[in-house]
KOLLOMAR-375326 format. One record per atom (N, C-alpha, C, CB): x, y, z; residue in one letter. Coordinates in steps of 0.02 Angstrom, whole numbers, plus 50000, padded with zeros to 5 digits. Atoms other than C-alpha are relative to their C-alpha. Last residue first. Glycine has a CB too. Layout:
N
XYZa/...
This chain:
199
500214999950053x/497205101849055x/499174997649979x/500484996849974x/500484995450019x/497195107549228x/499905001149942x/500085005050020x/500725002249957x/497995090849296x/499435007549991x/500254998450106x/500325006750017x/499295087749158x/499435004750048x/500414990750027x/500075002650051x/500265104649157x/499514994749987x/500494998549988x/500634993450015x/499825109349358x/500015000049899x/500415011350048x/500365002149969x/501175095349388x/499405004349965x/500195000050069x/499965003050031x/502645100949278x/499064995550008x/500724997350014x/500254999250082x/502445115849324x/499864997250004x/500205000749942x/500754998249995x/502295111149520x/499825001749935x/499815006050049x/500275003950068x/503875100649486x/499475002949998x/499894992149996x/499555000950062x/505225111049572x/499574999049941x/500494993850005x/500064994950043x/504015113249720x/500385001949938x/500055004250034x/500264999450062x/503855097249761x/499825006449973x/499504996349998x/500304991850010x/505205095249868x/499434999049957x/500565006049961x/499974997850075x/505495074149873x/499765008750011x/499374994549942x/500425000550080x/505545070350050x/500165003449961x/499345001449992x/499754994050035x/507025065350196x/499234998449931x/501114999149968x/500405001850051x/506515059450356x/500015002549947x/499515000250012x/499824994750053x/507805060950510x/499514996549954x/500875001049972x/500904995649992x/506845054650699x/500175002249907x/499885010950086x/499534999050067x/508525038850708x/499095005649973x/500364989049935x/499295002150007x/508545034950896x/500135003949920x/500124990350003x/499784995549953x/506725042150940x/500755001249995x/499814997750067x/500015002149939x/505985032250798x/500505005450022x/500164992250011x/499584996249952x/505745032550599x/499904997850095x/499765008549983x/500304999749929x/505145021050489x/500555003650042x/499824992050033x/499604999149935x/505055022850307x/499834999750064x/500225004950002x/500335002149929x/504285017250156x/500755002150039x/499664989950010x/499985007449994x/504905027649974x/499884997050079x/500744997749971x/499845004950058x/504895043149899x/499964992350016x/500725001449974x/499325003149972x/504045054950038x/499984994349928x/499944995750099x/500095006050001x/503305069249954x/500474993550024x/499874999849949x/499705005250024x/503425086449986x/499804992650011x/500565000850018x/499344996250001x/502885105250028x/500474991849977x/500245004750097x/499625005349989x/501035100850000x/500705002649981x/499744993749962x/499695004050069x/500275115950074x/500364993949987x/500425003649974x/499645007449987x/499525121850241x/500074999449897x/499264991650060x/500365008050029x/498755140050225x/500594994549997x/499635000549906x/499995005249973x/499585152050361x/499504992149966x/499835002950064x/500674999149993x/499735164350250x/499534996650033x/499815000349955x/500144990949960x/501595166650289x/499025002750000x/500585008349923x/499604993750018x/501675146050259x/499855006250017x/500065000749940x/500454994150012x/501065131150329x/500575006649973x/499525002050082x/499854994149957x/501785115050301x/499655006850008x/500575001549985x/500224992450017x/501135099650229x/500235003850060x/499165001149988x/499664996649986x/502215082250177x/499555007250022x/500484999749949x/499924993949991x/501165068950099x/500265002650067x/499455002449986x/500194995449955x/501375051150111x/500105006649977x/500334999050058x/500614994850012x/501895044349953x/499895004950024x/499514998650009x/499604995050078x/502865029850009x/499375004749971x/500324993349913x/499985002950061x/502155023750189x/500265004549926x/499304997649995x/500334994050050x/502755031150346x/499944994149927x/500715009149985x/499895000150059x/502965019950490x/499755004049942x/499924995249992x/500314998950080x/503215022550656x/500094999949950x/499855003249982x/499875003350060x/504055016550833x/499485001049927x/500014992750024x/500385001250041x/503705022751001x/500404999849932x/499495004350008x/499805007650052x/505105021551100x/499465001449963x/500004990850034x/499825005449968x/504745039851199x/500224993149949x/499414998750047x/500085000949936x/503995052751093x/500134994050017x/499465001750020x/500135004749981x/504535056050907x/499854998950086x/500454996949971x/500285001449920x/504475071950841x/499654994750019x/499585004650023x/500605001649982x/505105070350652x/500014999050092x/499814993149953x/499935003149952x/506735079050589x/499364997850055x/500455003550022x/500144997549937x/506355084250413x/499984995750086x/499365002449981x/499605004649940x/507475084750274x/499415002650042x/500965002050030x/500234997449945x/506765090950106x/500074995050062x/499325002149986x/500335001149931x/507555086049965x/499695004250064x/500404997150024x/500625004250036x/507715091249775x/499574999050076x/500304990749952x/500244997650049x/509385101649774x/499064998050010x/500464996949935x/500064991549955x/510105093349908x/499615007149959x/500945003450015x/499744990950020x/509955078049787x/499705004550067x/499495004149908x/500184993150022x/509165064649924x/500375003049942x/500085004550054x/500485005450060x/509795047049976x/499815005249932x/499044996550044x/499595004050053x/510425052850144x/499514999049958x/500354993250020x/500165005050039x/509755066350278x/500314997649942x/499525000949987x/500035005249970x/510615076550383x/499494992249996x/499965003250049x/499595008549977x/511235083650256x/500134997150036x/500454998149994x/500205005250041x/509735093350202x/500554995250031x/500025001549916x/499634998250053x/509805104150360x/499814992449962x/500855002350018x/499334998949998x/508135104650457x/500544997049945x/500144997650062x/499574999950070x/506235106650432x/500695001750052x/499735007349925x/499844992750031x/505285103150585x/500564996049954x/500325007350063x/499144998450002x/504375088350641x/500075008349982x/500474994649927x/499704993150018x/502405083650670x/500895000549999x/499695005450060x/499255000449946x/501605068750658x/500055004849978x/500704994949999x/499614993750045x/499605067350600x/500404999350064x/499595009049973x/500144992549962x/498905049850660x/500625003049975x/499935000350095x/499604995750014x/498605032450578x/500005006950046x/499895000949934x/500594996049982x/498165013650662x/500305008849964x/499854999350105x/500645001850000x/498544996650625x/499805008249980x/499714996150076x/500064994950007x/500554995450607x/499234999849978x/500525002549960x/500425001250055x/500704977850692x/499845008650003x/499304993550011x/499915001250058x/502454979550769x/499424999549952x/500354995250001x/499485005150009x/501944977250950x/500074997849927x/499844993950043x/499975003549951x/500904992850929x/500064991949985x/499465002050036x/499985006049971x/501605003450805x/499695000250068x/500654997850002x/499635000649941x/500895020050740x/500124991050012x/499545004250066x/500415003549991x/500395024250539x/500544996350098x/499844994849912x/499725006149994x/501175039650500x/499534996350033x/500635000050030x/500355004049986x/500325055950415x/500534994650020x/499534999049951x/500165006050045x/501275072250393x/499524993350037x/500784997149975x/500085007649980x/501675087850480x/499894994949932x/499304999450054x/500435001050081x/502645104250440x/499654992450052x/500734997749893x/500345004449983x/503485116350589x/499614997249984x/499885000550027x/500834999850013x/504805127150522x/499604993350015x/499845001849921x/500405000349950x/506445124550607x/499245001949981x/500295004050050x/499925005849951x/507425130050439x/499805001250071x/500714997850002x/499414998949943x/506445140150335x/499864994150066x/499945009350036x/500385001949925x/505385133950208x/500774999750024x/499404991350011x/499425004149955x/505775139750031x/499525000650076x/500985004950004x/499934999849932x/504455147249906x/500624994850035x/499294998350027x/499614995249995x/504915148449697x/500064998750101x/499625008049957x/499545003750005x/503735135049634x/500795002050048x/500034999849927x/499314997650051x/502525141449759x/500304997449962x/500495001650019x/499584991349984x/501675128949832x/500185003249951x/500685000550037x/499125000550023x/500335116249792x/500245007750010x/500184997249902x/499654996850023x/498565115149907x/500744999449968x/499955002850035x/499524995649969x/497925100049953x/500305006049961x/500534996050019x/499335000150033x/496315091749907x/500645004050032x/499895002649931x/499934994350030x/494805087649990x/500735000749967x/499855005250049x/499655000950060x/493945072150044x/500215005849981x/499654997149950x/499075006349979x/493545069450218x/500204999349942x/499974990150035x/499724998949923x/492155086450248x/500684995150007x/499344997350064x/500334999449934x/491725083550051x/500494999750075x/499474993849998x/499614999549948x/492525084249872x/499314999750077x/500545008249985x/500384995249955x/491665073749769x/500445001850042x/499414997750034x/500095000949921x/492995062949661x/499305008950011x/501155001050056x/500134994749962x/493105063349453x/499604998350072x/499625004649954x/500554995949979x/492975046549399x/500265005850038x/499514996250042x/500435002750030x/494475033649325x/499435007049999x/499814992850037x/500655006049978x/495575042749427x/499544999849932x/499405003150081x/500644998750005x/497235048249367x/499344997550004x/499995001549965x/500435006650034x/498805044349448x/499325005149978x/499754992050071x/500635000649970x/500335054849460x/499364997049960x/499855006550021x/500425005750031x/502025049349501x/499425003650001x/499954992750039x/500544997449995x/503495057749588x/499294996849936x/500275007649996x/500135009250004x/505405047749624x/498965004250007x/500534991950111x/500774998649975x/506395063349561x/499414994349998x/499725005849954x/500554996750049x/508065058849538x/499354999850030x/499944996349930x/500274994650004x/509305056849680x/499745003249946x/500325002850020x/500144997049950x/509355039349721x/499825004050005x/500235000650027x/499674995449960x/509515034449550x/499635003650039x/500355004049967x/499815001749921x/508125022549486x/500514999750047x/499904995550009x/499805004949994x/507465033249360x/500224996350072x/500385000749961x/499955004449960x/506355047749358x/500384994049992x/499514998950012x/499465001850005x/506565062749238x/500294995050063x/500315005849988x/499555003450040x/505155061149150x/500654998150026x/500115003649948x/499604995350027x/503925062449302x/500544995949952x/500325004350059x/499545001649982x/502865045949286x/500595006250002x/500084994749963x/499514997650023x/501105047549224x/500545002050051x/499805004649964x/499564999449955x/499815034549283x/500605004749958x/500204992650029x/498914999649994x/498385033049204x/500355001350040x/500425004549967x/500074998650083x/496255027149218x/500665000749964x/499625007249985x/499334994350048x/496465023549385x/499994997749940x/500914999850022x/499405003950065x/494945014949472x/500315005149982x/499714996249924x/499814999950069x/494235024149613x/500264995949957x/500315003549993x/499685003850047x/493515021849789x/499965002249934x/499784993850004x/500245003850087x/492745032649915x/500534996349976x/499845005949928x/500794998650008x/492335033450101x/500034999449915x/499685009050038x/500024993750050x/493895024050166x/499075002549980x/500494996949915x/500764996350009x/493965011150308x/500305006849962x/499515002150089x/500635001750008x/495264996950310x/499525001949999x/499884997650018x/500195003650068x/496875004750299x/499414995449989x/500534995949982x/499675004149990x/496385019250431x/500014991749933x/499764999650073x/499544997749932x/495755035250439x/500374993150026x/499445003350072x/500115004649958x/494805034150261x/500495004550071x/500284991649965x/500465002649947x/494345047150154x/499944996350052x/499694998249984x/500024995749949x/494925040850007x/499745001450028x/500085003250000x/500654999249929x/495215025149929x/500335004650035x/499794992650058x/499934996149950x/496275020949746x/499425002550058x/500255004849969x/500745000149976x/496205005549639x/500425008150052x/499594989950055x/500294993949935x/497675001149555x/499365000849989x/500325008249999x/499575005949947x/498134984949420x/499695004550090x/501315000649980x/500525004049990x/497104995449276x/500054995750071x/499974995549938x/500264996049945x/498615007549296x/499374995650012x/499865008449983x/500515002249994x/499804995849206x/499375001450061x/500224994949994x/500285003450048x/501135002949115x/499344996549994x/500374996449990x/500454995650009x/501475015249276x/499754997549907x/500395008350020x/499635004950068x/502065000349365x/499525005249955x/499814988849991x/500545002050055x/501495009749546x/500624997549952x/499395007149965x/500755005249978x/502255013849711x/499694996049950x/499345004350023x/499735007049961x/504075019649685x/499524993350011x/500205002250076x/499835004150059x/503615034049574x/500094992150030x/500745003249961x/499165001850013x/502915041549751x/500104996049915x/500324992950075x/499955005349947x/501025049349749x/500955000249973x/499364990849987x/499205001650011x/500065063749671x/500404995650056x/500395007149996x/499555002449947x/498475060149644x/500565000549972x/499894993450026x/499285004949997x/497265066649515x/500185000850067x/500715002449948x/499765005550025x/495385069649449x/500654997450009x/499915000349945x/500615004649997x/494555082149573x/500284992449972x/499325003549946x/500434996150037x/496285091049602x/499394992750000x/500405003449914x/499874991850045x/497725089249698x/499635003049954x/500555000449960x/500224996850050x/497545071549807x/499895009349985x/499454996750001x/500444997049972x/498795065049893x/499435004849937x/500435004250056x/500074995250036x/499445050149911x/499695005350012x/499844998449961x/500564995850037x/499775035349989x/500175005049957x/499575003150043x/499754994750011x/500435017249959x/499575004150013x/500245000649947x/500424994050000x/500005000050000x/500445006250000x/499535000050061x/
């Protein structure tokens, strides 16, 4: 399983990592939910387009987006996220959250919004410094979490609307010992993005 997020009535933007973007018939997408077994809608995907300049070097752009079969309703658990600036930066110690799914004794059941702050890129690996976004996730005590590939990234900015500031590329789990989380920026690609999904 993978998430995503959705950016307009008909798309998702998710990780390159998640899908076989030859065969979108293979996905299904559900939003709305609060946990992997309850969502309020469902989609088929109609395509999957692959930023071009994705391969499977570490530091290319690992971004993906799907198109639903059906135009979504937005409502009270379905809405979309704002995209940034291409141009904005997020100062360091800014305070962004995201979604992780929590351990208890290793079965990852249940989700809730985490919070971190933005800090330097190199204290994360894997990344272009150019591309990444490092953020050091607030972990409490042993607890133990997992982020799935996709996940959205939102921060607030000087207007205090929340935006998607990045994508995570691939599953991770962080913890109190190792809190660093590095995502895809996506403000580089917001052309590229806002090309397909307002045609």
């Amino acid at each position: 399983m993978c998430l995503g997020s959705l950016v307009s009535e008909s798309w998702v933007l998710s990780s390159a990592s998640c899908v076989n973007a030859s065969a979108p018939s293979r996905y299904s997408v559900l939003l709305g939910g609060g946990s992997r077994n309850s969502y309020n809608v469902q989609r088929d995907v109609a395509e999957i387009i692959v930023h071009p300049s994705h391969s499977m070097v570490s530091d290319s752009p690992s971004i993906v987006l799907v198109r639903l079969a059906e135009p979504v309703w937005f409502s009270s658990s379905v809405l979309p996220i704002c995209l940034p600036d291409p141009l904005l930066l997020l100062l360091p110690e800014t305070t962004c959250w995201t979604a992780a799914w929590t351990s208890n004794n290793l079965n990852f059941g249940s989700i809730q919004k985490t919070g971190g702050t933005v800090s330097s890129p190199t204290s994360c690996l894997g990344l272009s410094q150019n591309l990444s976004l490092c953020i050091e996730m607030s972990v409490p005590g042993a607890t133990l979490y997992q982020m799935d590939a996709g996940v959205s990234l939102v921060c607030p900015f000087k207007d205090a609307t929340f935006y998607l500031a990045g994508i995570l590329p691939s599953e991770q789990n962080f913890s109190f010992a190792s809190p660093n989380s590095a995502f895809v920026r996506t403000g580089p690609f917001v052309a590229w993005i806002k090309s397909h999904i307002l045609t």
